[in-house]
N, C-alpha and C positions, 0 to 999 in steps of 0.2 A: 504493500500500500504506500503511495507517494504520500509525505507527510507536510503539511503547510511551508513555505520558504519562509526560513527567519531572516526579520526586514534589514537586519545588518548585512547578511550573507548577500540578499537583494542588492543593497545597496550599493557591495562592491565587486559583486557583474556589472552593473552600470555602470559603474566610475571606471573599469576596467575596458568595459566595449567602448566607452568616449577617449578611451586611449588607445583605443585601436587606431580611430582615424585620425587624431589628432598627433598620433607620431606615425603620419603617412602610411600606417601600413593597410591591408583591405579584410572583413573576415572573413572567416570560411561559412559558406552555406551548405550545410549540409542535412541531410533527411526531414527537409522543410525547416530547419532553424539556422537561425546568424545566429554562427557561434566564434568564440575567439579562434585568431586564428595557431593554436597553438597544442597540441593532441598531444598528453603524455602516455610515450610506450609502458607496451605489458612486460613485466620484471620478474619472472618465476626465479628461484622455487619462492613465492611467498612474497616477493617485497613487492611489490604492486596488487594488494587486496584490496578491503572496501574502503577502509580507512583513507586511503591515497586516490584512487579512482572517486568518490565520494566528494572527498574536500574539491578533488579540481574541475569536476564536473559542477559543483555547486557553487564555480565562480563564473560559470557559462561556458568551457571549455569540454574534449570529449576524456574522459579519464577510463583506465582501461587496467580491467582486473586481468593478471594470469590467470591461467587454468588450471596449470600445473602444481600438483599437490597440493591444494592447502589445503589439505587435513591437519598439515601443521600448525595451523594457527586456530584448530582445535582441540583439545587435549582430553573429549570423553571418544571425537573420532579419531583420534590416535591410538588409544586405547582397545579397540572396534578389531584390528588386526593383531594377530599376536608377534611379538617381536622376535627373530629369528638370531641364533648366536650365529658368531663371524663363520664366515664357509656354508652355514647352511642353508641347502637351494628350495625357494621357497616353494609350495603345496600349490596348485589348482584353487583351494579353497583359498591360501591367502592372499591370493592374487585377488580374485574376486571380491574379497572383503576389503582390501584396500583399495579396489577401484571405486568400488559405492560406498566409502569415505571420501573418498574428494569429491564423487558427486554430489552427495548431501552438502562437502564444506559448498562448493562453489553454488551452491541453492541459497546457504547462510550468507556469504558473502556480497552475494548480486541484493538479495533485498535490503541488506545493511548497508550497503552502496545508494541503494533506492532512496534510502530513508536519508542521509547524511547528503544527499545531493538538493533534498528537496524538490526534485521534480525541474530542476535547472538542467540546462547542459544536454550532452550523451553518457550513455553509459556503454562499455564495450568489453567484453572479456574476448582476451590474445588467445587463441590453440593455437601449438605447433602441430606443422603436419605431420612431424617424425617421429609425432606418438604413440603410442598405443591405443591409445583410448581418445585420439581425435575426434574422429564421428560420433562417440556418447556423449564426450565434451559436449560440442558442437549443439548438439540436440537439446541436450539437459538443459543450457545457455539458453537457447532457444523457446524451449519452453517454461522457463521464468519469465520471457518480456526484456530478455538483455536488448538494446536497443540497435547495437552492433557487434556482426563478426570480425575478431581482425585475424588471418591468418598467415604464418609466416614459415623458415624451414621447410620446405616444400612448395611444389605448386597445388594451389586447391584446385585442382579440375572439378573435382565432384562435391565443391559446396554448395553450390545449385540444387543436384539433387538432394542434397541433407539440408538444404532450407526451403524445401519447395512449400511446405506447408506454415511457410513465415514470410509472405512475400509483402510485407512491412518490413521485417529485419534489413538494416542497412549490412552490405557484405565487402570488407575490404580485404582484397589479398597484399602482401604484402611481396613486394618484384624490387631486382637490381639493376635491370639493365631494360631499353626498347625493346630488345629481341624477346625477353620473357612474358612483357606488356603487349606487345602484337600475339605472341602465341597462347596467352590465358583469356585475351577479350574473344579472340577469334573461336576459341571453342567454348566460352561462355556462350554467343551469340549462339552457335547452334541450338543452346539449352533455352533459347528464349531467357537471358539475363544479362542484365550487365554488371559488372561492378558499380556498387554507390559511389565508391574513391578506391584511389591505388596509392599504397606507403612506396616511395622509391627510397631504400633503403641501401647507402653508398656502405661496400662491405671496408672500404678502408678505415672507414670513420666511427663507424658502430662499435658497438661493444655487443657480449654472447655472444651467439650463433649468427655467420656471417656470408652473404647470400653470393658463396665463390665458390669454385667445387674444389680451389687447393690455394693455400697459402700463396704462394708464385702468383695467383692473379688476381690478389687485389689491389694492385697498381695500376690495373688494365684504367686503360682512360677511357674505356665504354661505360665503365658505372660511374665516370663522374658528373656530378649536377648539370656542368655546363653543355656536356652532350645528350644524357638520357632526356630529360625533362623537355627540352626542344623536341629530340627526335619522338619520343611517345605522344606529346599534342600536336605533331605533323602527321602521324598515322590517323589517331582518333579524329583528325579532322578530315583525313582521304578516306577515312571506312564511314565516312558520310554517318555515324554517332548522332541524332535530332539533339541529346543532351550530354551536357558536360560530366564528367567524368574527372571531380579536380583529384589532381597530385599532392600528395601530402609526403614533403622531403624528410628523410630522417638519417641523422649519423653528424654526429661531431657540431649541433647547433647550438650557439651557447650567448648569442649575443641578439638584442632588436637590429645590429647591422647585418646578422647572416642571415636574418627572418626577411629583411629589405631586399637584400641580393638575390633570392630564391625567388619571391615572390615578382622580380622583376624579372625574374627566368621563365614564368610560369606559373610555380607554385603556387598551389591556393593557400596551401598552410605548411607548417614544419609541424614532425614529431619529435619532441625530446624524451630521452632514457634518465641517463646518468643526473641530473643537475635535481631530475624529479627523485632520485632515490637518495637524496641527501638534504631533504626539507625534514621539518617535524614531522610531516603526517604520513611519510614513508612507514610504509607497515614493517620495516625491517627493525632490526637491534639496533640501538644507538653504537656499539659497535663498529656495527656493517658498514654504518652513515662515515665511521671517522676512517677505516680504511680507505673508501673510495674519494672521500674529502681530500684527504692528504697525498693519495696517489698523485703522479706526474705521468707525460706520457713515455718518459724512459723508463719509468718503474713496470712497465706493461708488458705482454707477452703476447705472443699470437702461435698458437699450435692445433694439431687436429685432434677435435672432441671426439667421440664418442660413437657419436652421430656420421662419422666422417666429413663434418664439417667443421671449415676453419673457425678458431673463436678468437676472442681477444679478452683478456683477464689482468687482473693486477699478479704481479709476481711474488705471491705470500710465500711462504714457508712450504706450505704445503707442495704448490704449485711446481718451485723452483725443484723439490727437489722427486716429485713425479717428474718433469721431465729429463733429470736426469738418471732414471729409474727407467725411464721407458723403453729404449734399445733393447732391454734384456726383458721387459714385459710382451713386449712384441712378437719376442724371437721367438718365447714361446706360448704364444695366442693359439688358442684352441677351441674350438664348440663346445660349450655347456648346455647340455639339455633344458635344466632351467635358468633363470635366474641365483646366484650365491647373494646377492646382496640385500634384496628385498624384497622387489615385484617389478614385470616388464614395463618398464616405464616407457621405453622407444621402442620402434616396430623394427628397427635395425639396431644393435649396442655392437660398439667391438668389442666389449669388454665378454659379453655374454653370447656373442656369436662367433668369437674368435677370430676378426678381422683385422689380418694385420696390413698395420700402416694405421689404424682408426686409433683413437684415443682405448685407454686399457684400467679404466678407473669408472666408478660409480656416477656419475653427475648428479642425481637426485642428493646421494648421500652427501657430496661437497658443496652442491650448492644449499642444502638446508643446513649445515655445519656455518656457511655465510649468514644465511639468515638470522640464526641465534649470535652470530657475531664471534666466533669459532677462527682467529686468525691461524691461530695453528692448523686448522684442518678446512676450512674452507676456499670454497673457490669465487672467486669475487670478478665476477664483468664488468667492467667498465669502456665506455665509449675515449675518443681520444678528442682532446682538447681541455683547457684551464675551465673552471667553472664560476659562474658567475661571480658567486662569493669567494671566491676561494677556500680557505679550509672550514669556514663557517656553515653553521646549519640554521638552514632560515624556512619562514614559513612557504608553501604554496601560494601565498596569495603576493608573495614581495619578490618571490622567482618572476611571478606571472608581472609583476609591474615591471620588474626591469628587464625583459624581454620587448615587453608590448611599449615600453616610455624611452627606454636607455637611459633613465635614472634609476640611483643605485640607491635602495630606500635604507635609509638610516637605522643603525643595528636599534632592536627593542632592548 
């Protein structure tokens, strides 16, 4: 149930969308609303739940819950599966048990989001498509009244048919290059749909999971802003499109000048990650907030997860010295019948399929060791570039001014 806007909250969506136009920049329209133009990315395991999706949706903005486990941020559905000592692979049933805990979290989540938004903004929960449990996501999402899909990690060919019976749900995939953006519209259209919006997400500049198929090419100058973004609204305007289709840029945006230069590219809006996972309202561990705070972009690392996709992370303890562990983890990669760690979290794992060359370590396990704030054993993404504040933790609503103004609001 959407619950009355409190007139404070009210009041600084307004003063915020009058600063939209008033520091030149234009907002995004999207699924019938002017909204700011400013979309913060989905942050699994956990740091983007309702609390962060919530706040920044309720200052007219789209905030956007992960999908990915947050059971964790319930502890009677943490409870719900039994927990397995180290090596052992888990059961058929505890799989299943921990899949309908994170669907029930992500039921809790979305309406507490609901409620914390006041019926402002969007609401959007992130699926990766390299999950397992994609398509239940997806659905369960769906059928709460989530307001938007955003999908990333894959191509969503077949979100169409897993939204067919939500043809209000706004559907954004999220793509790095023209070439991906021509060939996901092109067989949308056969589905009879379009995408609402498309995230171009530059794999140099992002942080997680990075939409390159090998470290080596994400310098490639086909994902950079100043080519994708032209070339993708030169297509949509030769596939004769009757409706716009805006671009929402994402990777490395950290200032109201790089929100100017995109939008003069193009773009209808930016997406930020990192800058949103180091406000208060960040569901993660205070913690988490001051590793990624104090990060630089040499402190950083780019190697192949799990997933077989490149990622980009701080260089913790952990991290530094998995990778130097890895040569001899690889060598000897092998198929595991089940899962050793917990439950099949990806529909491919090297660690669990025994793929080598693929990352050879748990993600779920390291990135929820982040989330509780865990430097010794977590794995921490972060996008590349200095942040607003620098190492200071500030609210969502004074990231969102000096974005949208280029004044830097005075510490509380």
């Amino acid at each position: 149930m959407i619950t009355a806007a409190p007139p404070l909250a009210d009041d600084a969506a307004h003063a915020l969308m009058r600063s939209v136009r008033a520091g030149g920049l234009a907002p995004l329209r999207l699924g019938g609303r002017t909204l700011l133009p400013v979309v913060q990315g989905g942050m699994g395991v956990g740091v983007s739940a309702h609390r962060l999706a919530g706040s920044v949706a309720a200052l007219g903005a789209m905030g956007t819950i992960s999908s990915v486990d947050l059971r964790r941020h319930h502890p009677d559905l943490m409870a719900r599966a039994p927990q397995l000592r180290p090596g052992e692979a888990g059961t058929q049933a505890v799989k299943l048990a921990i899949d309908e805990a994170n669907l029930l979290a992500l039921e809790r989540e979305i309406r507490a989001a609901r409620t914390l938004s006041g019926g402002r903004g969007l609401l959007a929960v992130n699926v990766m498509r390299a999950v397992g449990e994609y398509a239940p996501s997806v659905r369960r999402a769906l059928e709460c009244g989530i307001d938007a899909v955003v999908v990333g990690a894959g191509l969503p060919l077949d979100l169409p048919e897993l939204a067919q019976d939500h043809p209000d749900a706004l559907l954004v995939p999220i793509l790095s290059d023209a070439r991906g953006v021509q060939l996901l519209v092109r067989k949308w259209e056969r589905k009879k749909r379009l995408p609402d919006a498309i995230v171009i997400e530059h794999p140099r500049l992002a942080g997680g999971h990075l939409g390159a198929a090998k470290i080596a090419d994400l310098a490639d100058p086909r994902y950079d802003f100043e080519n994708v973004i032209p070339q993708s609204l030169a297509f949509l305007r030769s596939a004769g499109i009757d409706r716009q289709i805006p671009l929402i840029a994402a990777g490395g945006i950290r200032s109201h000048a790089d929100i100017a230069r995109l939008q003069a590219l193009g773009a209808a809006a930016v997406q930020l990650g990192t800058p949103f996972a180091v406000t208060l309202e960040c569901d993660a561990h205070a913690e988490f907030k001051r590793v990624l705070a104090q990060a630089r972009d040499e402190d950083m690392v780019e190697f192949t997860s799990v997933a077989g996709l490149p990622a980009r992370a701080v260089a913790t303890p952990w991290l530094k010295n998995y990778l130097k562990a890895e040569p001899k983890l690889q060598s000897v990669a092998h198929a595991k019948p089940r899962c050793t760690e917990a439950f099949d979290c990806l529909a491919q794992c090297g660690l669990r399929d025994g793929t080598v060359g693929w990352g050879q370590f748990c993600i779920d396990k390291q990135l929820g060791a982040a989330l509780r704030g865990d430097v010794k054993k977590g794995l921490f993404f972060r996008g590349v570039g200095a942040l607003p504040f620098g190492e200071q933790i500030r609210s969502v609503r004074e990231l969102m001014q000096c974005l949208l103004t280029a004044a830097v609001p005075a510490a509380a």
